[in-house]
C-alpha positions as CSV (number, residue, x, y, z in Angstrom):
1,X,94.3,94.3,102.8
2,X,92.9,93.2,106.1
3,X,95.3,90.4,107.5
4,X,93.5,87.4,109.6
5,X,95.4,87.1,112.9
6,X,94.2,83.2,113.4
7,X,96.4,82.6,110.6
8,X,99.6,83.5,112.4
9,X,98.9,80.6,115.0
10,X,97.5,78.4,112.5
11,X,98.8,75.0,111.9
12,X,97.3,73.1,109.7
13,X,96.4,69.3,109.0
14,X,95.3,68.3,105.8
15,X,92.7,65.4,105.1
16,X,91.8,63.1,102.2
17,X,88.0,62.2,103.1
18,X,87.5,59.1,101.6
19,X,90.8,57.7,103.1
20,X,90.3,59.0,106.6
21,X,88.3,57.0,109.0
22,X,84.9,54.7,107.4
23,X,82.3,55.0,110.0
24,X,79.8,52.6,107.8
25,X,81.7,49.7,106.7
26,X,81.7,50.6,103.1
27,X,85.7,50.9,102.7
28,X,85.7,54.8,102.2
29,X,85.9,57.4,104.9
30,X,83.7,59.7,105.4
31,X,83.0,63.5,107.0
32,X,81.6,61.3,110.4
33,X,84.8,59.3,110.3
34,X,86.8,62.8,110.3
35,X,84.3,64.3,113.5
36,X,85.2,61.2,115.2
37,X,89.1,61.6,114.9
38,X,88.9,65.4,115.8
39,X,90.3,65.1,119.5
40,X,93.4,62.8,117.9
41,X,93.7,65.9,115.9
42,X,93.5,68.3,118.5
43,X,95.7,66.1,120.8
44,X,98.0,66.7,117.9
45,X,98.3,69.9,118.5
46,X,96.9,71.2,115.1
47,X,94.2,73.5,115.0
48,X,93.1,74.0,111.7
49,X,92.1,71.6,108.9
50,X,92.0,71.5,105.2
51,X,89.7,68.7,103.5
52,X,89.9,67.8,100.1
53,X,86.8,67.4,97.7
54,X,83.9,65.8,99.7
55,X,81.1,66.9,96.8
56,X,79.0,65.3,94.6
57,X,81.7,63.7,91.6
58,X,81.7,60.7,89.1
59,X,85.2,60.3,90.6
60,X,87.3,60.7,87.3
61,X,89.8,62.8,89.0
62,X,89.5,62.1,92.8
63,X,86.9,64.3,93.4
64,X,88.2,67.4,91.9
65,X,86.1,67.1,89.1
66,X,82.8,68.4,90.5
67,X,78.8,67.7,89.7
68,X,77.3,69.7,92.1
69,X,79.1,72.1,94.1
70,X,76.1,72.2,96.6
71,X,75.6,68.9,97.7
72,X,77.6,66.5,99.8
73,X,78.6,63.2,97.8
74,X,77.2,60.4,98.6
75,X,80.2,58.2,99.6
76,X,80.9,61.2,102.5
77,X,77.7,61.5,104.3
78,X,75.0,64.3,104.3
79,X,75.4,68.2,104.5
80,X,74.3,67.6,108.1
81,X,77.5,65.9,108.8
82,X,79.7,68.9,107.5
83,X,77.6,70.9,109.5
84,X,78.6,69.3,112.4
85,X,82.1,68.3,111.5
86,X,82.5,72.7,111.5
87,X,80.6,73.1,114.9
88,X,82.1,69.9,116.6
89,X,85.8,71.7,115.3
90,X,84.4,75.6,116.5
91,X,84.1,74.1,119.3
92,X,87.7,72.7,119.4
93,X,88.8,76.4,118.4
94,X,90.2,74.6,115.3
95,X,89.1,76.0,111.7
96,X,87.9,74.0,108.8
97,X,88.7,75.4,105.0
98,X,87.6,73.6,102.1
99,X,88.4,72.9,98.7
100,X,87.1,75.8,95.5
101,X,87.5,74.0,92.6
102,X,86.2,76.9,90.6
103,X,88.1,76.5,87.4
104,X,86.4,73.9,85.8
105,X,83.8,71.3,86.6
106,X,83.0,67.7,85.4
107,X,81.7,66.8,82.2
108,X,78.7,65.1,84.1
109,X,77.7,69.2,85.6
110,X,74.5,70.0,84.3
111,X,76.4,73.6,83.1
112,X,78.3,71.7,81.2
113,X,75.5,69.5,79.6
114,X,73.7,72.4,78.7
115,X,76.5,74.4,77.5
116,X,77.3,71.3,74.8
117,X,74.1,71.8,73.0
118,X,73.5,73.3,69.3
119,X,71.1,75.6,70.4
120,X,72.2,78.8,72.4
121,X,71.4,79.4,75.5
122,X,72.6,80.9,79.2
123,X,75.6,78.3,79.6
124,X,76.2,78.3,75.9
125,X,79.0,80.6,77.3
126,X,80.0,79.3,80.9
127,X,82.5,77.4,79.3
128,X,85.1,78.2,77.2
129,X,84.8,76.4,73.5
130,X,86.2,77.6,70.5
131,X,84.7,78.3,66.7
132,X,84.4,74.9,65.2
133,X,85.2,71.6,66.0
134,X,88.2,72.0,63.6
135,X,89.6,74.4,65.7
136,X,91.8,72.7,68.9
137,X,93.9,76.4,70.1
138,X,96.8,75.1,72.1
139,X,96.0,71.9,71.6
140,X,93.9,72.4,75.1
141,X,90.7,71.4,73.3
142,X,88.9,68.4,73.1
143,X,86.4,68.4,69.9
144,X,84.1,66.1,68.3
145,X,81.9,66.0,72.1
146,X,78.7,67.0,71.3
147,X,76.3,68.7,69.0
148,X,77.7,72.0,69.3
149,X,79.8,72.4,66.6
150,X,83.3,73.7,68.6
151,X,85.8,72.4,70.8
152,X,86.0,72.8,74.7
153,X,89.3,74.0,76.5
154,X,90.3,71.7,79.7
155,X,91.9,73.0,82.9
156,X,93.6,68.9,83.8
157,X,91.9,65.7,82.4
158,X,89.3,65.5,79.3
159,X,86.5,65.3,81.3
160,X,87.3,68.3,83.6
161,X,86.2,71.2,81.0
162,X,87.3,75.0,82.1
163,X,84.9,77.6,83.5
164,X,84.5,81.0,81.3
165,X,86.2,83.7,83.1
166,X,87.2,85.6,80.4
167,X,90.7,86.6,78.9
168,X,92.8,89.2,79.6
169,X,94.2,89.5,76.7
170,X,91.7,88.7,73.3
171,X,93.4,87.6,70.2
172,X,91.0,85.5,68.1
173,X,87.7,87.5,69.1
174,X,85.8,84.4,67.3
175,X,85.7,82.5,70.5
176,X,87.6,84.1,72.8
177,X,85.4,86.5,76.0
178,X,87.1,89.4,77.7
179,X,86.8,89.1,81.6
180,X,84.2,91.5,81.4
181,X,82.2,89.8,79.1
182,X,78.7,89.6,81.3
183,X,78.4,85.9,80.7
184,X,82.1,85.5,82.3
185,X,80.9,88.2,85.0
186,X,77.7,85.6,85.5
187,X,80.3,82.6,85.6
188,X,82.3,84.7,88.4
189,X,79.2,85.3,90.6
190,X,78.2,81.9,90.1
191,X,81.4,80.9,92.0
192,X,80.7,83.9,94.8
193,X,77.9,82.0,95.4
194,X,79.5,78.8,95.8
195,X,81.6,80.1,98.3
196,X,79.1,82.1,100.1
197,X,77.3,79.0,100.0
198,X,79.6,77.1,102.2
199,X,80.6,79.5,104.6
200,X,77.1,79.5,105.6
201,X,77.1,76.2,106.4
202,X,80.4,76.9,108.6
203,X,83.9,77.0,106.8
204,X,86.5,79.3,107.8
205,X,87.8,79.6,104.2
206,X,89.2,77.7,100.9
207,X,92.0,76.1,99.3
208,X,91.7,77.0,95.7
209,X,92.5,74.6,93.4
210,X,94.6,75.8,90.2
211,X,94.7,79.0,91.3
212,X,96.6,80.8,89.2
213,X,94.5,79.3,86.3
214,X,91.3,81.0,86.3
215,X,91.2,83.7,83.8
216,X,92.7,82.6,80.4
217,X,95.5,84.4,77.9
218,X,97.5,85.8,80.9
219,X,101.0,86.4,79.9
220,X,101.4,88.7,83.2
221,X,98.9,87.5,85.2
222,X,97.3,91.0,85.2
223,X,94.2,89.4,84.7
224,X,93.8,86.7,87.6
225,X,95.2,89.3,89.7
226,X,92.2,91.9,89.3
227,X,89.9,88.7,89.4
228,X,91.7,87.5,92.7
229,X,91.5,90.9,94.1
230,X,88.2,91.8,93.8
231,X,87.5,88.5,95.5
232,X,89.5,89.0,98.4
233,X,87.6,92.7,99.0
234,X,84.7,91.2,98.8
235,X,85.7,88.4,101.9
236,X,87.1,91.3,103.4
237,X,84.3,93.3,103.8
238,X,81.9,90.4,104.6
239,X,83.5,87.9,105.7
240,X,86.7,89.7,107.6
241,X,87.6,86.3,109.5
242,X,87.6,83.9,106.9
243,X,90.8,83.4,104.0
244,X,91.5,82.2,100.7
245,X,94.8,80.0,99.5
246,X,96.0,78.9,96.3
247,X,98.0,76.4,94.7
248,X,100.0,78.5,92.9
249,X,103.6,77.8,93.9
250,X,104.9,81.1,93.8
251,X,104.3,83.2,97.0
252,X,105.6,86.4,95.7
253,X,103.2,86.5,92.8
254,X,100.1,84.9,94.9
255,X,99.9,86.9,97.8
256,X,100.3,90.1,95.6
257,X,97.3,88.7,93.6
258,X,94.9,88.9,96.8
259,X,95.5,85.3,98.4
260,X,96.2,84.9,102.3
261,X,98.6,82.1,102.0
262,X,100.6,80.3,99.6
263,X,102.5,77.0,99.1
264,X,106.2,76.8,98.3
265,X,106.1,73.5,96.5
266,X,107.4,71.9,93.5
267,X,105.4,74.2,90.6
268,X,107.3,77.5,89.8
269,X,110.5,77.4,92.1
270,X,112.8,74.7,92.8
271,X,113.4,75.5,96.4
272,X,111.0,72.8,97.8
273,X,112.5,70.0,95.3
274,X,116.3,71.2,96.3
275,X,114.9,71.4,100.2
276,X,113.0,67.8,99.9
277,X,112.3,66.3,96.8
278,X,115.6,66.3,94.5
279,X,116.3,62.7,94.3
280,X,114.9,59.1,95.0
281,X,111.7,58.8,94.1
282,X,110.2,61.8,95.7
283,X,110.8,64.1,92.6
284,X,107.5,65.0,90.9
285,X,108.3,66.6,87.8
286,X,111.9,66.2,87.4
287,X,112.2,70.1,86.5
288,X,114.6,70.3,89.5
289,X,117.0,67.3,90.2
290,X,120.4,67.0,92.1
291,X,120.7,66.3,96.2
292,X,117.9,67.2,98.7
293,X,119.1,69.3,101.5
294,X,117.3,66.7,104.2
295,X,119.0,63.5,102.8
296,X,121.2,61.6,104.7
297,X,123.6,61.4,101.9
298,X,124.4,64.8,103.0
299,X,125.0,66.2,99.6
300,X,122.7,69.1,98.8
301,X,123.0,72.7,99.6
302,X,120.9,74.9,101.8
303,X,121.8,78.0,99.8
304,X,119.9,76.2,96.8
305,X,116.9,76.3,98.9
306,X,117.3,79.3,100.9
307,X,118.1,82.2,97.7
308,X,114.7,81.3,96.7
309,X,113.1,81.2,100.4
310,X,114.7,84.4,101.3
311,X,113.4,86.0,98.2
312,X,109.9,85.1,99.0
313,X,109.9,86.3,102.4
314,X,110.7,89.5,101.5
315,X,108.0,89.5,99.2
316,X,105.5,88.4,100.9
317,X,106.3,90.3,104.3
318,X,103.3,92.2,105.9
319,X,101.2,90.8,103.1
320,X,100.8,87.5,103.5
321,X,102.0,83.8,104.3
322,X,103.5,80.4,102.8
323,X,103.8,77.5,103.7
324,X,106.7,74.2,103.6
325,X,104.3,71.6,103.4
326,X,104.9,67.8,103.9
327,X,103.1,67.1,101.0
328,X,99.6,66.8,99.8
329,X,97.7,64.6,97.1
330,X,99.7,64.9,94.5
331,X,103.2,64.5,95.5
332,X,104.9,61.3,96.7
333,X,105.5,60.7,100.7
334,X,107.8,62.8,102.1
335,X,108.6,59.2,103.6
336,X,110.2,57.7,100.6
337,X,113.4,56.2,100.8
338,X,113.6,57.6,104.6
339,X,113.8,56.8,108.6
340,X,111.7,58.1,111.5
341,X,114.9,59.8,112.8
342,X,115.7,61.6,109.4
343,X,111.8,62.5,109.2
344,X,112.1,63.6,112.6
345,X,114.8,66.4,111.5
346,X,112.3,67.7,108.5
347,X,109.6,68.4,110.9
348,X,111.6,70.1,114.0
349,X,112.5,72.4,110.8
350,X,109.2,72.6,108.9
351,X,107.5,73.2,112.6
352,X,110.6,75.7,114.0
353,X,110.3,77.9,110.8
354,X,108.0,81.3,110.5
355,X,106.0,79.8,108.0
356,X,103.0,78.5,109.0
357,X,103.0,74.3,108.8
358,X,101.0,71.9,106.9
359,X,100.6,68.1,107.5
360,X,99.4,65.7,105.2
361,X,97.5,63.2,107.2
362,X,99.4,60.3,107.8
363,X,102.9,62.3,107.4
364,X,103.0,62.4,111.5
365,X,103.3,58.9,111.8
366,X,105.1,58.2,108.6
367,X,103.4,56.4,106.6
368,X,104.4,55.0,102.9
369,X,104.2,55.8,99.7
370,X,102.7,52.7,98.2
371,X,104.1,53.2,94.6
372,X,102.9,49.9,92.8
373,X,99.4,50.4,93.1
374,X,97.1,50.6,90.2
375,X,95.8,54.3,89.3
376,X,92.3,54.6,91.1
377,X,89.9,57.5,90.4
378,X,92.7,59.1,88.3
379,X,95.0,59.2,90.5
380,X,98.2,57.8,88.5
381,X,101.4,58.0,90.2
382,X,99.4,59.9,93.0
383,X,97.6,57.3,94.3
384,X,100.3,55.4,96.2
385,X,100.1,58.8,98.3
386,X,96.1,58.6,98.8
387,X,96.0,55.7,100.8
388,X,94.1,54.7,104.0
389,X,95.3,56.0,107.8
390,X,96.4,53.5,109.6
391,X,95.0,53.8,113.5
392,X,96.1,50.6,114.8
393,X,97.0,47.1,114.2
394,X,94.4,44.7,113.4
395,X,91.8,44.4,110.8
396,X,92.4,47.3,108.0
397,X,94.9,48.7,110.1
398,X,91.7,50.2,112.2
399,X,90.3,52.5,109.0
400,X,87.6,50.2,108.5
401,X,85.3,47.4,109.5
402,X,84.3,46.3,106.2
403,X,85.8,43.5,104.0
404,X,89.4,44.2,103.0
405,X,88.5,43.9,99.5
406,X,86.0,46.7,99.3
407,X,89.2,49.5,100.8
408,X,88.9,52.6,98.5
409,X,92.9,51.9,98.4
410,X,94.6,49.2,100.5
411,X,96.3,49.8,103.6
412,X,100.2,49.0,104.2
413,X,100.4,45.2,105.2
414,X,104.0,44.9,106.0
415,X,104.9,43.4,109.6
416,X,106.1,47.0,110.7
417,X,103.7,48.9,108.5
418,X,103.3,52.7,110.6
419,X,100.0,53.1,112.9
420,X,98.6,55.7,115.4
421,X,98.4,53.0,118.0
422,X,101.7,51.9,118.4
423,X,103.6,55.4,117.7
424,X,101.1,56.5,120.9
425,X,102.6,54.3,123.4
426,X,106.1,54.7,122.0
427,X,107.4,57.4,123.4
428,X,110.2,58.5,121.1
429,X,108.2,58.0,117.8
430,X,107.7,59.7,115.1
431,X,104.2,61.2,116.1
432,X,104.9,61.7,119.7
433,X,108.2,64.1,118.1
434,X,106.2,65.6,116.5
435,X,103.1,66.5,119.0
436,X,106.1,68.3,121.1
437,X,107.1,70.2,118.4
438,X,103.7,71.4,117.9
439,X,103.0,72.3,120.7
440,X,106.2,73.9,121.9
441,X,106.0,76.4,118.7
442,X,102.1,76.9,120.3
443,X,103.9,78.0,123.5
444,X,106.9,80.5,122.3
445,X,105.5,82.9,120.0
446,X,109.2,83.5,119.2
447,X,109.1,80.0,117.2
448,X,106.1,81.1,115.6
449,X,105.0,83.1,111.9
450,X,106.2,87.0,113.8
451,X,109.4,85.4,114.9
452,X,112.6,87.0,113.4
453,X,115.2,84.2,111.6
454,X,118.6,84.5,111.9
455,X,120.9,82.0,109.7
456,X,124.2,81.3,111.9
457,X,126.4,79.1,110.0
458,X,125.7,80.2,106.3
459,X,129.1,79.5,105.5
460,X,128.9,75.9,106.4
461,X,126.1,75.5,103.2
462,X,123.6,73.8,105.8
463,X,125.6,70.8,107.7
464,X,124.7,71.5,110.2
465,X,122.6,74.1,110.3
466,X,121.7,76.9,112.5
467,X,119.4,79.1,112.9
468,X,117.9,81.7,116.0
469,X,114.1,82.4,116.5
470,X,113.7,85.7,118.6
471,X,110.5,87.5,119.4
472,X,111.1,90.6,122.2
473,X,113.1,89.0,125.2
474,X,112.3,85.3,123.6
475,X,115.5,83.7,122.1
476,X,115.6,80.3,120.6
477,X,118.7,78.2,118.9
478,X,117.4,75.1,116.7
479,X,120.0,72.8,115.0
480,X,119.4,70.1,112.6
481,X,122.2,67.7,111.2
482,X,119.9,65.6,108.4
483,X,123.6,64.0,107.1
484,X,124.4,60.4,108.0
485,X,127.4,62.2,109.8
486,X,128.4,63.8,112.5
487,X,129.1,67.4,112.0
488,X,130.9,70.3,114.5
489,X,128.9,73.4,115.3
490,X,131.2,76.2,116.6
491,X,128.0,79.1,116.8
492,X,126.5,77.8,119.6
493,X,128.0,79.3,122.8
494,X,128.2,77.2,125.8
495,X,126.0,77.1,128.8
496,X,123.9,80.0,127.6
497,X,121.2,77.8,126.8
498,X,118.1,75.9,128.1
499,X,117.4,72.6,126.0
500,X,113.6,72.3,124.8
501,X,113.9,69.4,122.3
502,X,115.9,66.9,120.8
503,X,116.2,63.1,119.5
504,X,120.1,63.1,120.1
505,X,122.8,65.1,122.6
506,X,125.0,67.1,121.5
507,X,128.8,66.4,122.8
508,X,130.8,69.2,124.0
509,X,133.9,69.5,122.1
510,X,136.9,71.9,123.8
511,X,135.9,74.2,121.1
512,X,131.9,74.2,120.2
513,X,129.9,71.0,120.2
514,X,129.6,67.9,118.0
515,X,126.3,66.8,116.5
516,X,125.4,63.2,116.0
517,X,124.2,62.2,112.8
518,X,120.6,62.6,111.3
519,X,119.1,64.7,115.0
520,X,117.8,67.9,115.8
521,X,118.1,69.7,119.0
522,X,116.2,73.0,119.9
523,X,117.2,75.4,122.9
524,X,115.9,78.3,124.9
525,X,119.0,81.0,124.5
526,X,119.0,82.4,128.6
C-alpha cells in the first residue's frame, strides 16, 4: 500500500471544538476560535491537527451522534469557517483530519427516520433492525421505537443506531445482510461520499470512530478488513496524500486491515494501562490494574509495557504507524494524581519514541481532570476530561467572554489552576518542556518515526531507563527516571555525549552517573 511520507514527521494535536476558544460569547468554542489559536499551535511545534465532531448533532453523545454529515453545526460556525480553518492551517504546512463517524448516526438522521417506518422503502435497509420487535439479538437492540415492527441494533448509546454494512458471516438470514447485499453496498458509498465530501472542502484525512466496528458478525475480522481495504485503495489511487486512522487499539490487526495509523490505548492490549493508566484514578476500564510504569511510586514494570510494544512494532513495520497518545475524550487526564515534573518525564518519552505523538489539548500545559462534574451531552465519567482551555488568568480563564454561567463546561477555578499565559513566561514549565521537545525531535530525524530503538538497561525493568535513537551518523541517549528516587545508570559512558535536554543533572558517580528523582535528560552521543 502507498505509505504517506507527512506522516513520518507528523505530530499531532488533538482538539475538542466546543471547548477550544469561543469567539462569540456564547460559552462554546468554535472552528473561528481554533483559526485564531493556530500560530499558538504552530509555536508549539505541532503540525497536524485532529478535531473532534464539529457537525450538525442533537448533542446526545458529544457530537458523535451525527444529523447531517454535510453541514457544519450550528454551535461551530459555518462551512466557510472550516474552509478557512484548512487553508489558514495549509498555509502553516500543518494538516487538518477530521472525525468519520460512519458507523451509526443519530436517531434524529433523516435515514434513520425513514428507515423506522412500516412501509418499505430505500433506508428500510440502511440500518440494521431485526425480524420483530420481539426479537432483541445480543441484547444490542432497542425495540418498541417505531412503527416498523423490529428492533434496531446500536453501535454505543440508544439513540446512536448502527449503519448497515452487512455481515460477514450470516446466521439468522431473517434479518441479517451479507456485506454484499446492494443496500449495504449503497450504505458503503454513501459513506465514500461523506468522505469525498470533506476532503473537498480541505481535510488531509480522518479519524474513524469505532473502527473496527463497521461490518457486523466478525469473529475474525475478515470482514472489516476487506471493507477497510477497499477503502484505503480507493484514497490511494485518488487521494494518494491524504490517510485514514482508527480507534481500534490494536496496531497489528488495524494497519493489516488498511488503516495508516493506529492508537495503542486502553481497548485490546494492556500496554498503555501498565505504561500510564494502572492505578489512581486514571484507569478506564479496570481490565488492566497493578502499577503504572510512569508513577512516582516507582512500582511498575517496563517489560509489562514493552512485550506488548515490541510485538506491535514488528507488526506494523513498513506498513504502518501507532501512536502513545496523552489521551483523548474519553479517558481521564493523563494529569491525575501527578506533578509538572513527573508529566515532564512522560512527554520527553512519548515525544523521544518512533511513534508518532499525539496531544490532547490542554495536556501541554497540564490541565485537570475535573472528576465531580455532572455528565453533560453524555459525556459520564468523560466529561471531567472535556473541559474548557485555559489561555490565561482572568475572566473564564481567557476561553470566553460570555457569562460564566453559560460555559459548555466550567473552567478550573483553583488559585493555581494551569493556563497558557503563565506556563509562557515561565520558562521551565510544563509547556515550554514540552515545545523543546517538539521541536528537537523536528530537528534530528534520528529522534523521529525512521529512527532505530535500542533498549540499554532491560535488565534494570525500567528505573531508570535507557534507550538510544540512531538514524545514519545521528546518535542520541535519552534517560527517564519517573520514580520518586534516585536511581544509578551504569550504560551511559562518560564524556561521549553532548546534552540536548533535561529538567535535572545527572551526578557523576566514580562508576556511571546518578539520576535525580522524577527527570529526564536527553544527549547527542559524539
Amino acid at each position: 500500500m502507498h505509505q504517506v511520507e507527512w506522516l513520518k514527521k507528523a505530530v499531532f494535536y488533538n482538539i475538542y471544538p466546543q471547548s477550544y476558544y469561543d469567539t462569540n460569547g456564547d460559552g462554546i468554542g468554535d472552528l473561528r476560535g481554533i483559526i485564531e489559536k493556530l500560530d499558538y499551535i504552530h509555536y508549539m511545534g505541532f503540525n497536524a491537527l485532529w478535531l473532534n465532531p464539529f457537525y450538525e448533532s442533537p448533542f446526545q453523545d458529544g457530537g458523535y451522534d451525527i444529523s447531517d454529515y454535510y453541514k457544519v453545526g450550528e454551535r461551530y460556525g459555518t462551512m466557510e469557517d472550516f474552509v478557512e480553518l484548512c487553508e489558514q492551517a495549509h498555509g502553516r504546512g500543518m494538516k487538518v483530519l477530521v472525525d468519520l463517524v460512519g458507523g451509526h448516526t443519530s436517531i434524529n438522521h433523516p435515514w434513520f427516520q425513514e428507515s423506522a417506518r412500516a412501509k418499505k422503502n430505500e433506508y428500510s435497509n440502511r440500518y440494521i433492525w431485526s425480524d420483530s420487535w420481539l426479537n432483541t439479538p445480543n441484547g444490542r437492540f432497542i425495540n418498541g421505537y417505531s412503527e416498523r415492527n423490529g428492533c434496531y441494533m446500536t453501535n454505543f448509546f440508544w439513540s446512536q443506531p448502527a449503519l448497515n454494512y452487512g455481515c460477514a458471516k450470516v446466521d439468522d438470514p431473517s434479518w441479517q445482510l451479507p456485506m454484499d447485499h446492494p443496500d449495504c453496498r449503497k450504505t458503503k458509498q454513501e459513506l465514500i461520499n461523506i468522505m469525498e465530501f470533506w476532503i473537498e472542502k480541505g481535510c488531509d484525512g480522518f479519524r474513524v470512530d469505532l473502527a473496527d466496528n463497521y461490518v457486523k458478525n466478525d469473529p475474525d475480522g475478515s470482514g472489516n478488513k476487506n471493507f477497510w481495504n477497499e477503502i484505503r485503495t480507493m484514497i490511494d489511487e485518488k487521494y494518494p496524500e491524504h490517510i485514514i486512522i482508527s480507534e481500534w487499539g490494536n496496531p497489528g490487526m488495524s494497519i493489516a486491515t488498511g488503516y495508516h495509523l493506529d492508537f495503542l490505548t486502553h481497548g485490546w492490549i494492556p500496554a498503555y494501562t501498565k505504561l500510564l493508566r494502572a492505578d489512581k484514578g486514571r484507569n478506564v476500564n479496570h481490565a488492566w490494574e497493578g502499577n503504572s510504569y510512569f508513577d512516582i511510586d516507582g512500582k511498575g514494570d517496563f517489560e509489562e509495557f514493552l512485550d506488548d510494544y515490541l510485538k506491535m512494532t514488528e507488526e506494523t513495520k513498513g506498513k504502518g504507524y501507532f501512536s502513545i497518545p496523552t489521551g483523548n475524550h474519553d479517558l481521564p487526564r493523563y494529569s491525575v494524581g501527578r506533578s509538572e515534573e513527573e508529566l515532564k518525564v512522560i512527554d520527553a518519552f512519548l515525544i523521544t519514541m518512533p511513534n508518532i505523538p499525539f496531544f490532547y489539548y490542554g495536556d501541554e500545559i497540564g490541565l485537570r481532570y475535573q472528576a465531580e462534574l455532572v455528565s453533560k451531552e453524555g459525556g459520564y465519567n468523560r466529561t471531567g476530561s472535556r473541559t474548557p482551555m485555559q489561555w490565561a488568568k482572568g475572566k473564564n480563564m481567557g476561553f470566553s467572554s460570555g457569562d460564566a454561567g453559560k460555559l459548555y463546561l466550567p473552567v478550573d477555578t483553583a488559585e493555581d489552576a494551569p493556563n497558557v499565559e503563565e506556563q509562557m513566561a515561565r520558562e521551565g514549565s510544563l509547556l515550554n518542556t514540552i515545545r523543546r521537545l517538539l521541536h528537537l525531535r523536528k530537528e534530528h530525524d534520528a529522534l523521529g518515526t525512521d529512527g532505530e530503538l535500542e533498549f540499554l538497561n532491560r535488565e534494570d525493568h525500567g528505573y531508570p531507563l535507557v534507550y538510544r535513537r540512531t538514524l545514519g551518523q545521528e546518535h542520541f541517549l535519552v534517560a527517564v527516571n519517573p520514580s520518586g528516587r534516585t536511581q544509578n545508570i551504569k550504560c551511559i559512558p562518560k564524556d561521549s555525549y553532548e546534552v540536548m535536554l533535561q529538567n535535572k543533572e545527572l551526578r557523576e558517580l566514580p562508576e556511571g552517573y546518578q539520576m535525580a528523582p522524577v527527570s529526564f535528560w536527553i544527549a547527542k552521543e559524539r
